[in-house]
N, C-alpha and C positions, 0 to 999 in steps of 0.2 A: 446548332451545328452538331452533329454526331459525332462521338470519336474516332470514328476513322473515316471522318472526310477531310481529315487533314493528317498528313502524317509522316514521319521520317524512319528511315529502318534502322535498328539499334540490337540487329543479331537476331534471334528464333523469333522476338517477340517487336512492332512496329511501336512508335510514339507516338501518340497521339497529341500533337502540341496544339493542337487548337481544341476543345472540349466541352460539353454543353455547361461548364463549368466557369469557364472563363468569360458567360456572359454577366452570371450577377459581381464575377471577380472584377469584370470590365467597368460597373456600372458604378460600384466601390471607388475602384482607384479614380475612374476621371474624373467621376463627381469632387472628388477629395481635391483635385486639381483644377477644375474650375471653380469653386468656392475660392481656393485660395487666389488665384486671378479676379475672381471679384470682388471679392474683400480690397485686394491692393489697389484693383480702381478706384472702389469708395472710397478710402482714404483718401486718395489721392486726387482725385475731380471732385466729391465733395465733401473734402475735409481740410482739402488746403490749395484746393483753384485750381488743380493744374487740370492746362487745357486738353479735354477728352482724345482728340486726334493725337496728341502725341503720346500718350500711354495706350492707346490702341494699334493705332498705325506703328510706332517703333518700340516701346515698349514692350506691350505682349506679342509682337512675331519673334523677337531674339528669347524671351524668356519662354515661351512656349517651344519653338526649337531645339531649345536644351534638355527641354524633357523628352522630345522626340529622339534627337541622339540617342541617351541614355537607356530608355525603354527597348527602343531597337537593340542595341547591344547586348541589355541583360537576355533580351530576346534570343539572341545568338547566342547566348552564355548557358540559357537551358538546352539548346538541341545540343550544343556540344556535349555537355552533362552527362544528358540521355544517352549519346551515342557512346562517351566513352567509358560507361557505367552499366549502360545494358538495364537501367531502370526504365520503365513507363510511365513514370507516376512523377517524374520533378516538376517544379512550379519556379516559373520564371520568378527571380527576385522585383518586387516593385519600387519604382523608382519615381518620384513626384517631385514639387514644389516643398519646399522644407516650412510649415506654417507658421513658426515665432520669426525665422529668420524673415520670410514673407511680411510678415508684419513688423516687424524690429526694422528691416530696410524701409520701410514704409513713412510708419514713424519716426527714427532716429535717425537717419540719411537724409532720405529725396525731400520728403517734408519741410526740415528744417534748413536744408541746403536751397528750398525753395524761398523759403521767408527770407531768410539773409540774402541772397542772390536781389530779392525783389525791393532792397531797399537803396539798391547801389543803379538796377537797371529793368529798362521793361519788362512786366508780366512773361511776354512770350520768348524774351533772352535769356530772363531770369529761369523759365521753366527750362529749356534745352540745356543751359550749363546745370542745373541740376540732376535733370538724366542723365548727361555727362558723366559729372558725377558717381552717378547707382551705377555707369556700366565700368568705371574707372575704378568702384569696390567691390564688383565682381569679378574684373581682371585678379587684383591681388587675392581675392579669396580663392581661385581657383588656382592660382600659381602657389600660394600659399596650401592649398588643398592636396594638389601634386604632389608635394614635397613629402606635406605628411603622410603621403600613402603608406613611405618606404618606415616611416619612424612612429606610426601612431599607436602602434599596439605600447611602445615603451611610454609614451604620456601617458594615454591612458592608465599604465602600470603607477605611473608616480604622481599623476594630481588625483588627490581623495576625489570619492563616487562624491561626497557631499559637496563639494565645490563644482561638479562640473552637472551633476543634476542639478542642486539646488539653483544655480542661475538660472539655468531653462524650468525650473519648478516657479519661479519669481515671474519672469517673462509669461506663463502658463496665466498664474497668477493676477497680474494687475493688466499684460495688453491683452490676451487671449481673453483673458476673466472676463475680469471688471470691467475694463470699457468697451465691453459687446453688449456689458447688461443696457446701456444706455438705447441699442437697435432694438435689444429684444423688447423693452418696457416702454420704448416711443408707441408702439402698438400692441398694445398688451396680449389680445386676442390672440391676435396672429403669433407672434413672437411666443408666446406660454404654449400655444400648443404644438408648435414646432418642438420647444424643448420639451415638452412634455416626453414626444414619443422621442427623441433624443435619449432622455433621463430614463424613462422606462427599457426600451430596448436595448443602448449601448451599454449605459450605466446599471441599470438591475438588472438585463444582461437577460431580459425576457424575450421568449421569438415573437416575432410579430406573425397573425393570420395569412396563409398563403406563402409565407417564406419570402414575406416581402424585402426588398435592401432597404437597410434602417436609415441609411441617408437618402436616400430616393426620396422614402415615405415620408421624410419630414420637411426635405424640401418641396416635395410634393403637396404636402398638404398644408404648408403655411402659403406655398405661392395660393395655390386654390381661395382658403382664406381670404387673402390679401385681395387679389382683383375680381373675388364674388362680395367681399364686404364692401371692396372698394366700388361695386358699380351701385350699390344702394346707398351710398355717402354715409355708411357706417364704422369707417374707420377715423381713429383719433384723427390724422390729421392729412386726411385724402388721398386717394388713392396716383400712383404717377406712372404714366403708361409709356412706356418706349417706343421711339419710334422705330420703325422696324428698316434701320440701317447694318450694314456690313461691311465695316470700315476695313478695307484690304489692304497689307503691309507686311513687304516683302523682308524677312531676316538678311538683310545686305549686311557683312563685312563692314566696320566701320573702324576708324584710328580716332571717331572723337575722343571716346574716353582719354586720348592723352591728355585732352584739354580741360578733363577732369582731374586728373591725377594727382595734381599738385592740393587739388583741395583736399581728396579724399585721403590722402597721404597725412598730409596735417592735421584733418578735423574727425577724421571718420575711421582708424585703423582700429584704434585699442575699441571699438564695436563689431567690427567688422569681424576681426582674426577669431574671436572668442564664438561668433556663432560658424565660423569654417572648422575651429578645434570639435566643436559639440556635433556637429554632422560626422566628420570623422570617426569622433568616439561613437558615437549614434550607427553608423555603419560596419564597424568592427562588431560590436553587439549584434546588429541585426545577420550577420552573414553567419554569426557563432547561433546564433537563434534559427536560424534556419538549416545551420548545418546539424543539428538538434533535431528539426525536426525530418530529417531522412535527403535533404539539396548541401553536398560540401562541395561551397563554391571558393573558391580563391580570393582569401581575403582583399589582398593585395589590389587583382583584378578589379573586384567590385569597387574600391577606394577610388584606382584610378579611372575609369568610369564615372563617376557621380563629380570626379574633379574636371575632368575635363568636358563635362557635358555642362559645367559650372564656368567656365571659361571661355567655351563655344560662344554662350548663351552671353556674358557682357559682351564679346568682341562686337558680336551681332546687336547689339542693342537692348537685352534682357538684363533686369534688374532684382532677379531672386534665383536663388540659387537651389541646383537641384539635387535628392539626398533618397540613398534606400529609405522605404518606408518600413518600420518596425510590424507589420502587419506580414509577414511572410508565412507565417501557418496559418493562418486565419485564410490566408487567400486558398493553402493548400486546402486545408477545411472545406471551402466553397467548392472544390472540384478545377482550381485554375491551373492553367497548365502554362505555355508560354503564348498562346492565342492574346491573351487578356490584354498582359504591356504592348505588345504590338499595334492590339483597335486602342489602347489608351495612347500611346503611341503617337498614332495616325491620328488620331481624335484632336487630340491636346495640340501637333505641331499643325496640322491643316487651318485647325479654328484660326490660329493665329495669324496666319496668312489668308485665310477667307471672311474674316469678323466674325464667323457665327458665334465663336469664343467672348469676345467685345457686345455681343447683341444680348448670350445670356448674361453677362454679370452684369449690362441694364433690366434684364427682365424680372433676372430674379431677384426677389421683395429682400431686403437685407435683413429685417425682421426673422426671417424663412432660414436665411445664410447663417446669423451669428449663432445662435445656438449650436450651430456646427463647432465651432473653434470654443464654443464653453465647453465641448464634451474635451476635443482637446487638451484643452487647461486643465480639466478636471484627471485628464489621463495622466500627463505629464509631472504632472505635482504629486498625483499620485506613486506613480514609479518614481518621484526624487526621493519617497522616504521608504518605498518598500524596496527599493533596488540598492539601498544602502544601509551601512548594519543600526540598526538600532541605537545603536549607543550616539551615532552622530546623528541625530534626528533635529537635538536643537541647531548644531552647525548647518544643516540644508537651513531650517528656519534663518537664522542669519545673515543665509546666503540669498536668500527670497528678500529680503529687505530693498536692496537698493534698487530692485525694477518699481516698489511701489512708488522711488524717491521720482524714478525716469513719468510714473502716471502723474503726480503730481506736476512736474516739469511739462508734461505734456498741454496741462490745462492752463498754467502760467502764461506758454508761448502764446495764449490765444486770447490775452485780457492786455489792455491799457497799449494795442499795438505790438505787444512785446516786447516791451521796456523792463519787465520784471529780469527777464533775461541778464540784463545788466548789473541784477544785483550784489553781487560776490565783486563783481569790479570794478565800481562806480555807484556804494549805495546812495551819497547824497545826491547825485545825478536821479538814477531811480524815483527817489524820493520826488525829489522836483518834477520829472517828467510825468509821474503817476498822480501826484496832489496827497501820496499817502505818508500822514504822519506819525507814522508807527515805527523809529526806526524795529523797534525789535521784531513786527512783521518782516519787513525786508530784510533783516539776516535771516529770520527763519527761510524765507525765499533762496536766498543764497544761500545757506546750507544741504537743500532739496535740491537745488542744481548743482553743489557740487558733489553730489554723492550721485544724481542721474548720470555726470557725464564719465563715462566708461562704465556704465552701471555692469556689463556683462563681464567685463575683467574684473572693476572690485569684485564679485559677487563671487566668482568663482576662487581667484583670492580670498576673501573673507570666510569664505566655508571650507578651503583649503587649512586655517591656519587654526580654526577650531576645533578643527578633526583630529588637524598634527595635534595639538594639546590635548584634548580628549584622551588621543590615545599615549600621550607621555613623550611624546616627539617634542619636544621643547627646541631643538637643535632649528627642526625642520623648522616650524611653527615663525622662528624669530628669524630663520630666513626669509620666509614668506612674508612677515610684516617687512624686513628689511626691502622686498621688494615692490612689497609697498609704497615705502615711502621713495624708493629711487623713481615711479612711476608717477608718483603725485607732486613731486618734486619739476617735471619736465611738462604735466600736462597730460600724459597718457589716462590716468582718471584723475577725478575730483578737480577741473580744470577749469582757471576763476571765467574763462572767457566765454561770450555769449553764446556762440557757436560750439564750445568743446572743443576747441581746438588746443595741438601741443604749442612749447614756446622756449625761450632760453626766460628761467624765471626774474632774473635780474632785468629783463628788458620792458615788463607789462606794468611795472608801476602798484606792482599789489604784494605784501609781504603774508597774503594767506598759505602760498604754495612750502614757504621757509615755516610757517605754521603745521600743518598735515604733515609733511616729513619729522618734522621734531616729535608729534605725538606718536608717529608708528616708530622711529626709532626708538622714543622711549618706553614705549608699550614691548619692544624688543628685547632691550636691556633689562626691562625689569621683571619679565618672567624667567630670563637665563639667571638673574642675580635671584629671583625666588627661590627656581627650584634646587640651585647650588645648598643654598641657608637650608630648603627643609630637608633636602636629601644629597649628602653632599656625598655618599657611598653611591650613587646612582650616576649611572651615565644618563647627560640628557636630553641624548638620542636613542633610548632607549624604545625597540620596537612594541612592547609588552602593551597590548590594549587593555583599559579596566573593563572592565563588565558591571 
């Protein structure tokens, strides 16, 4: 498409919002947004049963809708721009599926809201209260999203960069990471050379022949792989071909989620809020980064946007939530204009109501896919320790810990039934139910679950209170454990129960929670009664960072 076959007037000079630019820009964003749609499937159809038609059929028409909002609007957000700026050259902000919280919902929600669900009631009851569910902690995160639009630049100002990277540097880490290498290394071939041109192009940051799009080319060339090895029976473990359906499902309005509510409220918030807080800060950033590079767009705007195309997307039955992408000069780079969000757009909300969305995330080889989200990881973790100063580098480190606790937790739920699950609240039960007589394995089990559950609040916490110390905030620091322990105390993290749910702690029969408050209070007390003895001339709350 030419620059001026599309176009809007903005004074002596026209805008061209559609632009031959906007097509490798287009090819970028949706891909990024189908990937994360098929990822969430695989998880979820074959990683924990749930039944295909309900994550195609209602699932991705509400979660793909929300990205259709969103992209439309920012859409409108660049011709306005243009016109009231008398620029030719702005670039629609992009707007997608947010990839940890995509998978973090996946995993730590729907997944395990699934398994509990399936022990009390049928597979296909159990699977619907679970959707429930994901659309009942998309309500709150968007409602919660809303709010912070008007307040998030002041968080941002007061939780350390280390705590709120380093959680999404952890998340990067061990779901993004690590358990993709499992897709990539199921198929070696395939999977190594997808990341190959992944690792070359993104990550060494080399162009590829012809100006090819670097996730095109590797999705491209592992599916190729996959069902050219797969028709000579030379892949490890056989090639598996879709059948060429297009499962249609209409984004209807729904009030299920009240029927989730009550779960998600109890079991699922102190996860939830923390990846809504990290989008926020994530969009404040990206809007400053973009107004950087030559688009100043309205903060505010952009916030409330990505919240309420978050909100849209549960009411309607969508279970990930949607966030500007930090990719906004990059796209400017490419030549994108406001044309791009619009076909990604269209692309992204159509599939969703037509299947063809539902048809690729069977087609394409997952092997091909997950090297996608290692580059991710690799991003992510990266910007946790360059986007924060130096000095707190081991606090991100810190703070990276408790997602590895959540992978571990991950692979427990899937051995002896899920009985390990019980371990913090019932080890001699455990015991019995599993045949393992180790007690001292199953406290190690139960201390890995209790540090997965809330893992994104500890983690941000935790690298919060490192930082305060680091830099001589002692004040702050021993407030931040204190809130610690009032949260581990109720259940918010580190919570004995199987699910992760909150509780009043006098009522569950387990004196672990009277445990974890006692050590962060006294971890509290005893760095204010430190630093008083070595420096009793200092205040200590003192802003003064060491270097």
């Amino acid at each position: 498409m030419s620059a001026s076959a599309r176009g809007v007037s903005v004074g002596p000079k026209k805008y061209a919002w559609a632009a031959t630019g906007d097509i490798n820009a287009f090819f970028g964003l949706m891909l990024d947004n189908v990937v994360n749609l098929a990822v969430l499937a695989g998880i979820l159809v074959a990683g924990f049963g749930f039944p295909a038609a309900l994550v195609y059929t209602r699932m991705f028409p509400g979660t793909a809708f929300g990205v259709l909002f969103g992209d439309v609007v920012y859409t409108v957000m660049a011709i306005r721009l243009a016109r009231r700026t008398g620029r030719t050259d702005v670039t629609a902000m992009p707007l997608g599926l947010d990839a940890p919280s995509t998978i973090g919902m996946a995993l730590t929600v729907l997944g395990p809201a699934f398994v509990v669900a399936k022990a009390k009631m049928p597979a296909n009851e159990a699977a619907i209260l679970a959707w429930q569910v994901g659309m009942a902690t998309m309500v709150i995160m968007g409602v919660f999203k809303f709010g912070m639009s008007f307040i998030g630049d002041r968080i941002r100002r007061a939780i350390p960069e280390a705590g709120l990277l380093g959680s999404i540097g952890g998340v990067g880490i061990a779901l993004l990471g690590t358990l993709q290498l499992g897709e990539i290394y199921g198929e070696p071939v395939v999977g190594m050379m997808a990341l190959g041109v992944i690792i070359y192009a993104l990550v060494a940051k080399i162009k590829l022949p012809f100006r090819m799009p670097e996730v095109l080319a590797s999705v491209v060339i592992g599916a190729v792989l996959y069902y050219g090895l797969g028709a000579f029976g030379l892949l490890a473990h056989g090639v598996t071909t879709p059948a060429p359906s297009f499962p249609i499902g209409l984004p209807l309005p729904s009030l299920g989620f009240l029927k989730g509510m009550p779960i998600a409220v109890r079991d699922y918030i102190p996860l939830a809020l923390p990846f809504a807080i990290l989008t926020v800060i994530g969009g404040i950033n990206v809007t400053e980064s973009a107004r950087i590079a030559g688009d100043d767009y309205h903060t505010r705007d952009i916030l409330l946007t990505e919240a309420i195309a978050t909100l849209i997307a549960g009411v309607c039955g969508g279970v990930s939530q949607s966030t500007p992408y930090i990719g906004h000069p990059a796209y400017k780079a490419m030549g994108g204009r406001a044309g791009y969000t619009l076909a990604t757009g269209l692309f992204i909300g159509l599939g969703g109501v037509f299947g063809y969305i539902a048809f690729m995330a069977d087609a394409l080889p997952k092997p091909a896919l997950a090297p996608i989200l290692v580059f991710v990881a690799l991003d992510i973790t990266e910007q946790s320790y360059h986007a924060t100063p130096k000095r707190h580098a081991a606090a991100v480190t810190f703070a990276i810990l408790p997602s590895v606790a959540q992978l571990v937790q991950i692979f427990l739920s899937q051995v002896y039934n899920g009985a390990l699950l019980s371990a913090a609240i019932d080890p001699a039960g455990t015991m019995k139910a599993t045949g393992i007589g180790n007690p001292d394995f199953i406290s190690t089990c139960a201390v890995m679950l209790l540090l997965a559950h809330g893992f994104i609040l500890t983690a941000m916490l935790w690298g919060g209170a490192v930082a305060f110390m680091i830099d001589r905030r002692i004040t702050a620091a021993a407030t931040t454990l204190a809130a610690c322990a009032a949260l581990s105390f109720f259940g918010f993290i580190h919570s004995v129960t199987p699910s992760g749910g909150i509780y009043l702690p006098w009522s569950i029969g387990s004196t672990l929670p009277y445990h974890w408050t006692a050590a962060y209070l006294g971890f509290a007390v005893m760095i204010i009664i430190l630093a008083r003895i070595r420096a009793p001339d200092a205040a200590t709350t003192s802003e003064a960072p060491s270097h």
